[in-house]
N, C-alpha and C positions, 0 to 999 in steps of 0.2 A: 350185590350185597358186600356190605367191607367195614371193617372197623372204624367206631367214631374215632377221629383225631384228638391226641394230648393223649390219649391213656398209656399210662404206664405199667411195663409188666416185671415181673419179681421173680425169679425163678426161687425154686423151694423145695429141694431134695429133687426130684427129677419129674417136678409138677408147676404149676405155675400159681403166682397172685397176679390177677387182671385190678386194675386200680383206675376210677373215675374222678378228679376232684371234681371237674363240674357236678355230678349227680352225688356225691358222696359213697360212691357205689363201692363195693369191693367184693372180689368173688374168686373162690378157690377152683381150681381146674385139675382134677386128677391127669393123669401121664395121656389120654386119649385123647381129653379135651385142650390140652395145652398144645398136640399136634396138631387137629386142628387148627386152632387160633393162631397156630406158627407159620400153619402154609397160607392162612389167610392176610397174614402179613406179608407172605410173600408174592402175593396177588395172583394165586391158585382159583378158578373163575368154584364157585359153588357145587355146581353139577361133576365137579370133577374131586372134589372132597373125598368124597365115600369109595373110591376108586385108588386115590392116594395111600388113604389108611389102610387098604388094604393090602395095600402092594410093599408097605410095611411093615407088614405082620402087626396090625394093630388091633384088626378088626375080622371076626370072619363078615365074608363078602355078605350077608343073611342078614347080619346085624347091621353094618356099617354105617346104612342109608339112615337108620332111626337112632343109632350113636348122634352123626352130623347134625339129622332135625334137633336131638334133644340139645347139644350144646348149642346150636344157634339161638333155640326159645330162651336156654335159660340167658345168655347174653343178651339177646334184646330186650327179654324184663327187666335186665338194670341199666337200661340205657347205654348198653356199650355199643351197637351198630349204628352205623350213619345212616340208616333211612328210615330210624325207629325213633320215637320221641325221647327225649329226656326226661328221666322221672325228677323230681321235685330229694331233693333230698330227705333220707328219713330221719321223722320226728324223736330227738332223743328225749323218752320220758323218765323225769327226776325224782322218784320218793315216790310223789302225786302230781297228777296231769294240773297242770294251770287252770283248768274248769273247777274241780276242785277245789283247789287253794282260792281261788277268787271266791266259790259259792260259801267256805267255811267264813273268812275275812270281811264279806259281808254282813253277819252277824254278829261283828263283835263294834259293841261302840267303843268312842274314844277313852285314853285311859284316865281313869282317874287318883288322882292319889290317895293311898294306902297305906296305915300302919299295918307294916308286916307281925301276923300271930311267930311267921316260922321261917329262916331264910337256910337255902342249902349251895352248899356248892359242891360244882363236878366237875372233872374235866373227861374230854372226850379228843381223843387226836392230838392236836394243838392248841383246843379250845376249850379256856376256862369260862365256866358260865355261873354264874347266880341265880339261883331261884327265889321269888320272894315270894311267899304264900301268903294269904288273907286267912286264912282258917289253917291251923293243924290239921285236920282231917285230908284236907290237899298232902301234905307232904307225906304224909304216914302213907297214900294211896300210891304218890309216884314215887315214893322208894321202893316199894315192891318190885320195879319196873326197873330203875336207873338208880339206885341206892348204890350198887358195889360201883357205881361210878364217881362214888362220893372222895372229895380234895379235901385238906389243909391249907387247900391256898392262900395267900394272904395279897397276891399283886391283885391290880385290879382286873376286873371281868373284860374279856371279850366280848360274851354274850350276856345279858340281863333278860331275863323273863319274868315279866309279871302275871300272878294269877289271884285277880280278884275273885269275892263272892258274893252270891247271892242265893238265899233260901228262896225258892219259889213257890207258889200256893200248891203242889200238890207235896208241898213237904222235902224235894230235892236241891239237894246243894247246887249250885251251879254255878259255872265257873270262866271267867272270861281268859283269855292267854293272849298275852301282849310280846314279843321280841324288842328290846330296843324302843319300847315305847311305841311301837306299831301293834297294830289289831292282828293277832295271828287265828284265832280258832276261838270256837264257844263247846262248852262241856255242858252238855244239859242235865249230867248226870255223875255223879263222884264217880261211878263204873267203867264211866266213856271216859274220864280227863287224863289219866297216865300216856295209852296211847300217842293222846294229842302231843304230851308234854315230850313223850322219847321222839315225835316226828321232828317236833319245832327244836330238839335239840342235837337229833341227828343232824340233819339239813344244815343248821347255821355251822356245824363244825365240820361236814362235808364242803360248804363253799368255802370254807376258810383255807381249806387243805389247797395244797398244790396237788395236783394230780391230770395224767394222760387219760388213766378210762377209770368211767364208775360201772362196775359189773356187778350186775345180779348173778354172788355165788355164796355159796359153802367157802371155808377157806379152813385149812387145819396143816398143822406141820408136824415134821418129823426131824428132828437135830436142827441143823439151820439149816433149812429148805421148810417152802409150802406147797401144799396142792391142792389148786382149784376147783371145785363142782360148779360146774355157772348151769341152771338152769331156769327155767320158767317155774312160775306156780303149780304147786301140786303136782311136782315131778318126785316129790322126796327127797330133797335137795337138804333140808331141815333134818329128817330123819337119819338122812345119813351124815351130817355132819355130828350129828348127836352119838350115834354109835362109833364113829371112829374118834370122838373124844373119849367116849367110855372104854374104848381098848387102846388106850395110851397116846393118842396125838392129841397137842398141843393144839387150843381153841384159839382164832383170830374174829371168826367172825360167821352168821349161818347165813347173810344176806348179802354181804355188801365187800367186794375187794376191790380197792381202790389203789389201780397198778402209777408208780410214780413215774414221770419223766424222767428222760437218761439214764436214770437206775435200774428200773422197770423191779421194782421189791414191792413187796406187798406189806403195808401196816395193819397191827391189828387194830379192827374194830368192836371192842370186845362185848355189844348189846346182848341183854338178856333175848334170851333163843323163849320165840313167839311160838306157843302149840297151840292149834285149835281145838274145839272141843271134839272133833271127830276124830282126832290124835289121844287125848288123852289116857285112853286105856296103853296104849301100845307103847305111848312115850312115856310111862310110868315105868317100865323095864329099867330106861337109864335113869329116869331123873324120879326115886322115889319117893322123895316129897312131895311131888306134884300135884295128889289131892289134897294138897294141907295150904296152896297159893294163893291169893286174892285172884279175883276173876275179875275181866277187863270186860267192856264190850266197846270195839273195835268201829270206826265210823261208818265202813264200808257192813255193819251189822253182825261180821263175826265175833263169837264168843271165845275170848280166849284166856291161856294164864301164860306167863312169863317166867323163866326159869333164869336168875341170873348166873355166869359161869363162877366157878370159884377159881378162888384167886391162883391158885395150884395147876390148873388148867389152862388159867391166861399164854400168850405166847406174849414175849417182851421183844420191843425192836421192831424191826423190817426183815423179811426174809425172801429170798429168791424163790422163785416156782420153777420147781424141777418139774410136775407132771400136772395134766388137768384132764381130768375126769367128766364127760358130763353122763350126768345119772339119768336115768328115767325109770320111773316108778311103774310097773304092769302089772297087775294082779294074774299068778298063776303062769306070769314068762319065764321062762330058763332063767338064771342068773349069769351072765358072762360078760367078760371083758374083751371088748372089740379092738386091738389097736385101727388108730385114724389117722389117715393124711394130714400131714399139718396145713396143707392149705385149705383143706375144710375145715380143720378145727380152728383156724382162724376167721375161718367166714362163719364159724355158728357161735365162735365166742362174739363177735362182733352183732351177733343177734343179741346177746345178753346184755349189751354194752344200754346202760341207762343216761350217761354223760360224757360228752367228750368235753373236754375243758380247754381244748382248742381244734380247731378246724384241718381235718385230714388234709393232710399234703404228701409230695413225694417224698420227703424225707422223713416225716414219721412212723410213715406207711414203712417206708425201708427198714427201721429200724423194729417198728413190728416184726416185721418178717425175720428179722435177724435174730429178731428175741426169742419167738416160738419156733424158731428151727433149730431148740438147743433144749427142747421142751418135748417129753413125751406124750402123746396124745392120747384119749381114748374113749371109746363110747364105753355107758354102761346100763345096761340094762337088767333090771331087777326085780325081785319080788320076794329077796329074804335079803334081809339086813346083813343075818350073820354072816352069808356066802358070799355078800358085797363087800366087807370090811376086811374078809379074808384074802379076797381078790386083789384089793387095792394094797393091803399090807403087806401080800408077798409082790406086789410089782414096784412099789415104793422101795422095798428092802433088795 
């Protein structure tokens, strides 16, 4: 057994980053598993591993054998040994999966022209967009949603979005959404179109951007620095970016941080923060207007309202990330802050990652690594708000 050839390794405080371009693989190595993978570079035969580690006080002798099996499985799942398959590189998923967007886009026909009743415009990132509505009732609905995004612009659009109507026989507005004169989505309902309209306006102003990673996180700063929350859904990733607005950090963003090349800063994306309705008693604490919101329903079915940030709250510019947190929501768990190896917190930020906006290589991998090793790391696991905000605000400060 022996490692696949071309992988490149990163050392990382006194751990390692193992790196695949073929597989797009990347994977952090605490201090045990990086000796290993050091003596298997050095063509140490297998069976003699678990005997190594121990002879350098790595391992008691008990453990050693099920250390070695564990770091071998987890390296062959990402294709790094030579007599294990290569996995396919993984799927980075954008907003919405491609099945998706094809199943919406198939129901919208061609566009047709429109005297617009209402036209808006926004800007978002770098991108100024137009909206041209068929009916007022459309814009009154998607300003709820993307209204504090509203420009004075006067140059012309980047983006144009059209949204015709139509009354349909059970009496609902309905609403076609065109990009650029393309079929983007159908609103079968004035309840359902906002959503659609912040995706199809995220999207075109996220490809527009220059950017290294699109991460599904939290993003909130304190002076000029930000700090990270990248989690998965229904982690509380939302909630807590909400409550460490409400105790004085500066809003970028509760979904989406979008890390630059060579800079490596974070812009704000400043979207109204999405509650669902299983939220709403709880998210009322910070945001109490919230039973007074228009109510959305969401394509995937959820019920929700939209909270846009106030202006006061905005962060302006790009800022550096000094620390990244990732939350997890437990009903009933301790609350505590875990410091993390950075080369895991680079391989689980790297699970968060929705877009690469170019193709891992050795040199960006490097300078990854260079970036979060200058980055405090940490797990967090929670089940009160207050003691989570407390936690991050004395580790931040």
């Amino acid at each position: 057994m022996a490692l696949r050839p071309g992988l490149a390794f990163f050392p990382l405080d006194d751990e390692l980053v193992v790196f695949s371009e073929t597989s797009q693989s990347l994977i952090g190595l605490n201090a045990t598993a990086a000796f290993i993978v050091r003596r298997l570079q050095d063509g140490v035969p297998v069976p003699q591993l678990a005997g190594a580690l121990v002879s350098q006080g790595g391992a008691a002798a008990e453990v050693a054998e099920s250390w070695v099996i564990s770091t071998l499985d987890a390296l062959s799942s990402r294709g790094l040994l030579a007599d294990g398959g290569t996995p396919l590189p993984p799927p980075m998923q954008y907003l919405e999966t491609e099945e998706v967007v094809a199943r919406l886009r198939a129901k919208v026909p061609p566009l047709e022209p429109f005297e617009p009743k209402a036209v808006g415009h926004y800007r978002l990132l770098g991108t100024h967009a137009v909206i041209r509505y068929a009916h007022r009732a459309q814009q009154r609905m998607v300003d709820t949603v993307i209204g504090h995004l509203g420009s004075d612009e006067t140059t012309a659009p980047t983006l144009v979005i059209d949204i015709s109507a139509t009354y349909l026989k059970n009496g609902h507005l309905a609403s076609y959404i065109y990009c650029n004169g393309k079929p983007e989505a159908q609103a079968a309902k004035l309840s359902s179109l906002a959503p659609l309209v912040k995706s199809a306006l995220w999207t075109g102003a996220v490809n527009a951007f220059d950017f290294l990673l699109d991460l599904h996180s939290g993003v909130v700063a304190k002076g000029d620095s930000c700090i990270l929350l990248p989690a998965a859904a229904g982690s509380g990733k939302s909630s807590l970016t909400a409550a460490l607005t409400h105790a004085g950090f500066a809003y970028l963003s509760d979904e989406v941080a979008l890390v630059e090349p060579g800079t490596f800063r974070v812009p704000a994306v400043p979207l109204a923060v999405c509650v669902k309705d299983t939220a709403w008693d709880m998210m009322s604490r910070y945001y109490p207007e919230l039973p007074t919101l228009a109510i959305h329903r969401r394509d995937d079915g959820k019920v929700v309202r939209y909270v846009p940030p106030s202006a006061a709250t905005v962060y302006r510019g790009t800022a550096r990330v000094s620390h990244i947190f990732f939350p997890r929501y437990t009903k009933g768990e301790p609350t505590r802050l875990e410091p993390l190896a950075r080369s895991e917190a680079l391989a689980m930020l790297m699970d968060q990652c929705l877009a690469l906006r170019q193709r891992l290589d050795h040199g960006n991998v490097r300078e990854l690594v260079r970036w979060i090793g200058a980055i405090d790391c940490y797990s967090l696991p929670f089940s009160s708000l207050d003691e989570a905000v407390a936690l991050v605000s004395k580790a931040v400060s």
